[in-house]
MDTraj code that builds the backbone (N, CA, C; nanometers):
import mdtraj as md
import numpy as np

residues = "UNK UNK UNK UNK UNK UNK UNK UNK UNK UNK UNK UNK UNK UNK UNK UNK UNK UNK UNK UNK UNK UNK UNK UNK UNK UNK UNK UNK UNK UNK UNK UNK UNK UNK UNK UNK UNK UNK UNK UNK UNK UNK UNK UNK UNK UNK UNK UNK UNK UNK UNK UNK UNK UNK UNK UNK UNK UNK UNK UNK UNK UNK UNK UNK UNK UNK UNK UNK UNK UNK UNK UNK UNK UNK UNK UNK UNK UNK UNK UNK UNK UNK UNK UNK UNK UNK UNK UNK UNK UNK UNK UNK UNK UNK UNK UNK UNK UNK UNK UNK UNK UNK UNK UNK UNK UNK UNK".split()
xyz = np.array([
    [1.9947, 0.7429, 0.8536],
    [1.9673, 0.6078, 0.8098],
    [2.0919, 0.5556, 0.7409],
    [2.1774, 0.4420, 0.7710],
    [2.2195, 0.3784, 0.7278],
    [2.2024, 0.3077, 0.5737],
    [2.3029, 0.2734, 0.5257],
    [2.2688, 0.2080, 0.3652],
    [2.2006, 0.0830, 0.4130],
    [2.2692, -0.0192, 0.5314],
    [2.1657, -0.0981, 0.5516],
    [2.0483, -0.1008, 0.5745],
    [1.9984, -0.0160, 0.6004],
    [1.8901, 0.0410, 0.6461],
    [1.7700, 0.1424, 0.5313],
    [1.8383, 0.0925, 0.4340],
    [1.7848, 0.2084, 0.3410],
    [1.6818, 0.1166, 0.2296],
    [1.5794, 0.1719, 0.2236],
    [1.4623, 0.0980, 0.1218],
    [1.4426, 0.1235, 0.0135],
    [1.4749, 0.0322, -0.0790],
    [1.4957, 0.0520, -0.2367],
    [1.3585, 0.0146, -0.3060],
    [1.3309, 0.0349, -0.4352],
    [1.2060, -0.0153, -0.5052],
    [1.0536, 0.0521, -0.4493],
    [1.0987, 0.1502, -0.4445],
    [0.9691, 0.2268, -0.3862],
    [0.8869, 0.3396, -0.5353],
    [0.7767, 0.2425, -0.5264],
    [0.6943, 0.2518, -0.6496],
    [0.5953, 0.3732, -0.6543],
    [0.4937, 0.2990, -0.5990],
    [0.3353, 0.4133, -0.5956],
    [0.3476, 0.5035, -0.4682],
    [0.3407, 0.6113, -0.4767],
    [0.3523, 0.7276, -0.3730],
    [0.2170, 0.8120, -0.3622],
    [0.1934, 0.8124, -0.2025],
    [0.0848, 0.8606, -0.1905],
    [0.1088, 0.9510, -0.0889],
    [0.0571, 1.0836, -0.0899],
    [0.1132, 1.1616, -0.0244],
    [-0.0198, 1.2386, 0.0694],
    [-0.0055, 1.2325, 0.1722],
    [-0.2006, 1.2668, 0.2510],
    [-0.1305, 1.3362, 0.3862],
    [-0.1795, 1.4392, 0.4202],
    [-0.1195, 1.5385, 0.5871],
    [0.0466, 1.5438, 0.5769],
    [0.0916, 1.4759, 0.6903],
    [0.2742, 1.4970, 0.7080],
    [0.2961, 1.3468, 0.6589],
    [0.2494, 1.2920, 0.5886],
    [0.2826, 1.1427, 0.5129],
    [0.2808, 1.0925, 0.4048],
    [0.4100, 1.0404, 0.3846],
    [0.4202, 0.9681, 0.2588],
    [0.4143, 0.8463, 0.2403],
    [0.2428, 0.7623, 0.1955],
    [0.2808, 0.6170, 0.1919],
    [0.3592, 0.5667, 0.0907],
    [0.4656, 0.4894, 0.0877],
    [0.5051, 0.4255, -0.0599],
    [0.5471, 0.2677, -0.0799],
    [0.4298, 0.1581, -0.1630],
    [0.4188, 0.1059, -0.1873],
    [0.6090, 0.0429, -0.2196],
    [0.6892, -0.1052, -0.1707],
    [0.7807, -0.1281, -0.1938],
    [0.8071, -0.2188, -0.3203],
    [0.7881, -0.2265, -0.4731],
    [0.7817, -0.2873, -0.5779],
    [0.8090, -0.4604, -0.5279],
    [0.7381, -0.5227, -0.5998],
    [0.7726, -0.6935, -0.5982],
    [0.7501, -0.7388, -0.4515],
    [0.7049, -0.6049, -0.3838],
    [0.7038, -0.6778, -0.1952],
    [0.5322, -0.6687, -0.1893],
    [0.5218, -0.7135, -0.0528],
    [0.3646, -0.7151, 0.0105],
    [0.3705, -0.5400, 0.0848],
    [0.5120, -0.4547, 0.0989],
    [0.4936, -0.3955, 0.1815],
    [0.4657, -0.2275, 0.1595],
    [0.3825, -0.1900, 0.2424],
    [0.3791, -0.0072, 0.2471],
    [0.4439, 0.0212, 0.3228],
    [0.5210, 0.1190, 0.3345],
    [0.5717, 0.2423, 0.4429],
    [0.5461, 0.3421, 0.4165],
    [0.5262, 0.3923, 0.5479],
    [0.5108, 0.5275, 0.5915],
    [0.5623, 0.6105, 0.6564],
    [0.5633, 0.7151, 0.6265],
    [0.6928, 0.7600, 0.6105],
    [0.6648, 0.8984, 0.6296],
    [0.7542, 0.9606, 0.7350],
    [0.7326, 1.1302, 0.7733],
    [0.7358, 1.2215, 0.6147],
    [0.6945, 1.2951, 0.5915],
    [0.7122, 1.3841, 0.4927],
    [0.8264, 1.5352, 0.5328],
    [0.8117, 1.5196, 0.6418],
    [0.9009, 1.6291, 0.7057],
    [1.0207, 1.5840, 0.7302],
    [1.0688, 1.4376, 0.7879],
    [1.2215, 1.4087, 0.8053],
    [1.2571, 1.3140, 0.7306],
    [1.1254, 1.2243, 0.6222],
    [1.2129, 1.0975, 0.5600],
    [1.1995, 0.9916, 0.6048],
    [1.2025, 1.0183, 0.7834],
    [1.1809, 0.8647, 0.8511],
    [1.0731, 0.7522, 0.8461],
    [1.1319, 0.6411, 0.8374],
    [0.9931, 0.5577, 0.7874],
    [0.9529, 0.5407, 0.9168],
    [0.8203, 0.5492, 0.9655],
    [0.7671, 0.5527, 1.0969],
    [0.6998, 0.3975, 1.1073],
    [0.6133, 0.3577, 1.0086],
    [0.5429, 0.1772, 0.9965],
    [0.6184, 0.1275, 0.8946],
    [0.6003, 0.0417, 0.9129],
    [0.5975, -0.0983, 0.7836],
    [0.4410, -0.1690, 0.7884],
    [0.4328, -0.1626, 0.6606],
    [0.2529, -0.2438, 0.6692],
    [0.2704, -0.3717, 0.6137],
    [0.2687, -0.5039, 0.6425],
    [0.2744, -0.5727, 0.5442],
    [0.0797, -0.5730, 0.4967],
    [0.0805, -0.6136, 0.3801],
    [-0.0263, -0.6352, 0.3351],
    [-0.0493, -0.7817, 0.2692],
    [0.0502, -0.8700, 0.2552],
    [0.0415, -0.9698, 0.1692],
    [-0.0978, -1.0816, 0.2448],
    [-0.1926, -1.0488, 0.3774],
    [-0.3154, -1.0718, 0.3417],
    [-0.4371, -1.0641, 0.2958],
    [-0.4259, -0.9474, 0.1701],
    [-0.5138, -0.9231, 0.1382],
    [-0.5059, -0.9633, -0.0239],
    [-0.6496, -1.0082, -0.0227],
    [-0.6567, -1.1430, -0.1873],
    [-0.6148, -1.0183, -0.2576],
    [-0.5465, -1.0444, -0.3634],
    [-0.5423, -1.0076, -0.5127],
    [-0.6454, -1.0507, -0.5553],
    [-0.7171, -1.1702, -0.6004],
    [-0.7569, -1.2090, -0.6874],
    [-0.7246, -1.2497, -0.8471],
    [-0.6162, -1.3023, -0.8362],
    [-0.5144, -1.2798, -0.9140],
    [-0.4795, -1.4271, -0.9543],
    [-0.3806, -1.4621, -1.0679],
    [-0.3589, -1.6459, -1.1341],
    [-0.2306, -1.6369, -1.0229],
    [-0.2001, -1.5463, -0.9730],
    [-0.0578, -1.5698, -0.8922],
    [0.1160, -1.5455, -0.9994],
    [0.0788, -1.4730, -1.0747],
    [0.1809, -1.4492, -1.1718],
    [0.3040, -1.3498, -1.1142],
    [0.3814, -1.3417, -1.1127],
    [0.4704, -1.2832, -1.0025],
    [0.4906, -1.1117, -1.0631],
    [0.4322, -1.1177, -1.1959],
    [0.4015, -0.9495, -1.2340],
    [0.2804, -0.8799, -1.1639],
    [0.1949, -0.9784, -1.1298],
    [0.0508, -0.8859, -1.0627],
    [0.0818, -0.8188, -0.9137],
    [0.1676, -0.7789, -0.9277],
    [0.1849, -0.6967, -0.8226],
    [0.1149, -0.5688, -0.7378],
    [0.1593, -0.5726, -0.6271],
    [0.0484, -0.4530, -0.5129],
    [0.1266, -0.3136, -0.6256],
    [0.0570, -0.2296, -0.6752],
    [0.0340, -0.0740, -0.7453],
    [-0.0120, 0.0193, -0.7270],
    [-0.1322, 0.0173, -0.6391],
    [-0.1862, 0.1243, -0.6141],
    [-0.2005, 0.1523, -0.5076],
    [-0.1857, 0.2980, -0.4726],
    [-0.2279, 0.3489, -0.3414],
    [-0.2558, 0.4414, -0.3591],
    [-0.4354, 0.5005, -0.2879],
    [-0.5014, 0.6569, -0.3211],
    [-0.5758, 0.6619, -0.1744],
    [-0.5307, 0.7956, -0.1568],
    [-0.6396, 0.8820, -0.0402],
    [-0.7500, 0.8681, -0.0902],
    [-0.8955, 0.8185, 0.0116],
    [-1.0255, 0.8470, -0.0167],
    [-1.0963, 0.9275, 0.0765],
    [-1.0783, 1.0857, 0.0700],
    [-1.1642, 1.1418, 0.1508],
    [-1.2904, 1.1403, 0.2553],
    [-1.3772, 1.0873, 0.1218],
    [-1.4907, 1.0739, 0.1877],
    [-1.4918, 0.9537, 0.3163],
    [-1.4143, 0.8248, 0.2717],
    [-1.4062, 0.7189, 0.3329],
    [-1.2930, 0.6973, 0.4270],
    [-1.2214, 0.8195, 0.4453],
    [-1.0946, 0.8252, 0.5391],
    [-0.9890, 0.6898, 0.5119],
    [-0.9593, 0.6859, 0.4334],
    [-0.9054, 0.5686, 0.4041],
    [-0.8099, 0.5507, 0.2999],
    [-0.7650, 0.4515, 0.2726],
    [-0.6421, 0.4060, 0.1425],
    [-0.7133, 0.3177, 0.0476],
    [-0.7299, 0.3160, -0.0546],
    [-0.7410, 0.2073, -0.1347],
    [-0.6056, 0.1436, -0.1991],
    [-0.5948, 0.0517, -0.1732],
    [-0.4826, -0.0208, -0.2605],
    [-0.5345, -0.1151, -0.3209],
    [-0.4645, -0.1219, -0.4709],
    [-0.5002, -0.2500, -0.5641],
    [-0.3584, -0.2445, -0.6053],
    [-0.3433, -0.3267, -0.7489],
    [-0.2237, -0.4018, -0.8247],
    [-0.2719, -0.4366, -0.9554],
    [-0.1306, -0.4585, -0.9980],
    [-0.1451, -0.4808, -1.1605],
    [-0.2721, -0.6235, -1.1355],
    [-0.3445, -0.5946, -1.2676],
    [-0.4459, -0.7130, -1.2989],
    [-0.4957, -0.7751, -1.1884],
    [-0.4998, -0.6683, -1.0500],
    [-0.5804, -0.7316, -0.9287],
    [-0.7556, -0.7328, -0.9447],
    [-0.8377, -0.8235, -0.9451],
    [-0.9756, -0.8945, -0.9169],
    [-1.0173, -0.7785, -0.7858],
    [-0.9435, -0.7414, -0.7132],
    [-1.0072, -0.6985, -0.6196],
    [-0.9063, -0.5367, -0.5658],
    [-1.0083, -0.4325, -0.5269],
    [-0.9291, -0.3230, -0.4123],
    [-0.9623, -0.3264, -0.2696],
    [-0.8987, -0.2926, -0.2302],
    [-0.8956, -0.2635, -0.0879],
    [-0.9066, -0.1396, 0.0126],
    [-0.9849, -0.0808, 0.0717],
    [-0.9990, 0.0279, 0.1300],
    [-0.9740, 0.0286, 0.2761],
    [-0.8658, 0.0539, 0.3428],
    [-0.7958, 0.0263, 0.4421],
    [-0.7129, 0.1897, 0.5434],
    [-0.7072, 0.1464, 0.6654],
    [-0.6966, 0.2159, 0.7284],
    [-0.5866, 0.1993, 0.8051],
    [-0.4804, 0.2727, 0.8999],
    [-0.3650, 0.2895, 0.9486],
    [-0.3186, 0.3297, 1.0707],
    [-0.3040, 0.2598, 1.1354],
    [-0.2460, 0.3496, 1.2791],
    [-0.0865, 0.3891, 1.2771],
    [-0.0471, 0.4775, 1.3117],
    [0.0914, 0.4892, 1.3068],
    [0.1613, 0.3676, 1.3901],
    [0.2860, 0.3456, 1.3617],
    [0.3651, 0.2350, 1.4295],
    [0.2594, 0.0955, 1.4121],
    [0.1531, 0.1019, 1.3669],
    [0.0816, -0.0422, 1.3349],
    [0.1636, -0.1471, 1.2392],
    [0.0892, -0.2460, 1.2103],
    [0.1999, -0.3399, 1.0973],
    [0.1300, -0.4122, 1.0189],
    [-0.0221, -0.3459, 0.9871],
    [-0.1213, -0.4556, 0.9570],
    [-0.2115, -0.3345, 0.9412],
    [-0.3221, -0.3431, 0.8199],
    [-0.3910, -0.2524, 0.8041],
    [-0.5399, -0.3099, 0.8960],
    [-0.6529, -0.1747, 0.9050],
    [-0.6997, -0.1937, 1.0274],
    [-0.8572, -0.2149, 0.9079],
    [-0.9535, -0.3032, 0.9735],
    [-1.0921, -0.3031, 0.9111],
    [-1.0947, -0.2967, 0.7618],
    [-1.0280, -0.3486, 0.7242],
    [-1.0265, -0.3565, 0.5501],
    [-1.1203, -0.3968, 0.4923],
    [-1.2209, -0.3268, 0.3513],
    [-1.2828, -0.3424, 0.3325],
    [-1.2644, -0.3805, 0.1602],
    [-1.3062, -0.5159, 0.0933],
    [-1.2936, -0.5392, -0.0275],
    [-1.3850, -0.5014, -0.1008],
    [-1.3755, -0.4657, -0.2390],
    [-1.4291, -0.4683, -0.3461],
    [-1.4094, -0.5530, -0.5045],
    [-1.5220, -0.6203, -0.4954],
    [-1.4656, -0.7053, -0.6786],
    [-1.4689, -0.5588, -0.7428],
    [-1.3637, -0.5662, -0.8580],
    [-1.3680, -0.4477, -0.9719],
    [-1.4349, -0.5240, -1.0809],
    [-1.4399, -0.4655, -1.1991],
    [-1.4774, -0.5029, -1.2862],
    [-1.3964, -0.4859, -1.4095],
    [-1.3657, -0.5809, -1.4702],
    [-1.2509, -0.5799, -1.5749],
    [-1.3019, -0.5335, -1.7455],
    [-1.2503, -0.4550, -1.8036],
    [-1.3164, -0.4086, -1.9291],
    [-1.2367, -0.4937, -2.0027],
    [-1.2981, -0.5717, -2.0935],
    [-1.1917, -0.6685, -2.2331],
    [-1.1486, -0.5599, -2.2752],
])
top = md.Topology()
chain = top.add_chain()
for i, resn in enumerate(residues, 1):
    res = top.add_residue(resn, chain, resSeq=i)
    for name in ("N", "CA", "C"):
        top.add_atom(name, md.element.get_by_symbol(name[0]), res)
traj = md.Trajectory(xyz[None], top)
């Protein structure tokens, strides 16, 4: 990989079989990414899925977790209204059947 080519700001790391998803800070985007050579295999954008959010440019995408039972990813973000439980095809660019949840915020 080239320096042009090289992806900086890589935040929340989630690590599930031969893959590493990692969330790109201040972006909409996940990659995924071989665990064995490094290579990023997708780009996901996600920036359609609501935050639920005032639109503050800190509430950013943060989270990403394996859910066993539900074969799936959840992703949320700072002070996000809502998660997301989402699914992946390799070389895809868009997560597949996404399913929302309101959270619930503790004062």
């Amino acid at each position: 990989m080239g320096e042009e080519d090289e992806i900086w700001n890589l935040n929340e790391l989630e690590c599930h079989g031969n893959h590493i998803l990692a969330n790109q800070w201040m972006t909409p985007f996940v990659h995924i990414i071989s665990a064995s050579s490094g290579e990023v295999l997708s780009t996901i954008d996600l920036s359609g899925l609501p935050s639920g959010t005032s639109g503050d440019r800190n509430e950013v995408m943060n989270g990403i977790a394996w859910d066993e039972d539900s074969e799936g990813y959840w992703i949320t973000g700072k002070n996000w209204t809502y998660m997301h439980l989402v699914s992946f095809s390799e070389g895809g660019n868009a997560p597949e059947n996404p399913k929302t949840c309101k959270m619930k915020h503790q004062p």
